[in-house]
C-alpha positions in Angstrom: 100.9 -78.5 -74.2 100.2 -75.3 -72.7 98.1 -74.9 -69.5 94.4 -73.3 -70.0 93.4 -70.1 -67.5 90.2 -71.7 -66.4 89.9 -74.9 -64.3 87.6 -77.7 -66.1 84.8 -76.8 -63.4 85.5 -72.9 -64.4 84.6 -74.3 -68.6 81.7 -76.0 -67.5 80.4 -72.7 -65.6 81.1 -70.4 -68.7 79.2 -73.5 -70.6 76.6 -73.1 -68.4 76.3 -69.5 -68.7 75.4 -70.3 -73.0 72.9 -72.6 -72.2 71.0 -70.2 -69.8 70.7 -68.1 -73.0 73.9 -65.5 -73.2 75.4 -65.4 -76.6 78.4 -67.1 -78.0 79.7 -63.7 -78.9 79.4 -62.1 -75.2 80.6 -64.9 -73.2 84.0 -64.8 -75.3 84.0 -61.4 -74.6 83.8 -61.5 -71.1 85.8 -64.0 -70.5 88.4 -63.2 -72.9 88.8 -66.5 -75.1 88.3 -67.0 -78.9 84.6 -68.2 -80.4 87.2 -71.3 -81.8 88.4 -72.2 -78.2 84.2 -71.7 -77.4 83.5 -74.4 -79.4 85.9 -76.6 -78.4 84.9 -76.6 -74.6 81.7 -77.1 -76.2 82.7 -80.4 -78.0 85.1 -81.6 -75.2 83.0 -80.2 -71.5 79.2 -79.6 -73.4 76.6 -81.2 -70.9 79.2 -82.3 -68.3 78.9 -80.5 -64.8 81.9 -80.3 -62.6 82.0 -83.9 -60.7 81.8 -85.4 -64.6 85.0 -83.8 -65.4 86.5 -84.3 -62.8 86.2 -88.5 -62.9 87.1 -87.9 -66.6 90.0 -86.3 -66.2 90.6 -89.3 -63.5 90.1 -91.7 -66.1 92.0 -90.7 -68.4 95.2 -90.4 -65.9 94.1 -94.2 -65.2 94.1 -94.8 -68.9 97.3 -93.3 -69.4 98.8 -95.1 -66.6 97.6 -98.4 -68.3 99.2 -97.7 -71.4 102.5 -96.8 -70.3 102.3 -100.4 -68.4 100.9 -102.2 -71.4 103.9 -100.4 -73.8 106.8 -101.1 -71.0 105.4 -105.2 -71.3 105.3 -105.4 -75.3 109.1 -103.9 -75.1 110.0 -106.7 -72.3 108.4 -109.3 -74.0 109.5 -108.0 -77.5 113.2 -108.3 -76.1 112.4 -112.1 -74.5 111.8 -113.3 -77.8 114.9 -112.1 -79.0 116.9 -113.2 -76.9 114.6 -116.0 -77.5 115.7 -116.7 -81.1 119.8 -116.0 -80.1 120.1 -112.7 -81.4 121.3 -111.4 -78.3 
């Protein structure tokens, strides 16, 4: 996935900047970035300030790391019962 210019607490200050009543239109502008990629920050980053997205991106490493754990376990245990049943 390719890396994004701004930092998530740079997104949430150009988010800011709509709210306090600049247009859609200019902020893209000046900051160089599609209305399409706009709205997306909006969707993902709309209402957070920067400590928020910073424990979310922190929960979702956590997340990730869990998963990775919980896939390794079904493979191990998926193999035990294999072995198990004498298919080995």
């Amino acid at each position: 996935m390719k890396k994004s210019r701004f930092s998530e607490e740079q997104i949430t200050k150009i988010l800011a900047e709509s709210n306090a009543g600049l247009s859609t239109a200019e902020i893209c502008r000046k900051y160089g970035v599609s209305s399409n990629t706009f709205y997306k920050w909006k969707a993902k980053y709309g209402g957070m300030g920067g400590s928020e997205v910073r424990r979310m991106k922190e929960m979702e490493a956590k997340i990730e790391r869990l998963e990775r754990i919980v896939a390794k376990q079904a493979v191990e245990l998926q193999a035990a019962e294999e072995i198990i049943k004498g298919k080995w």
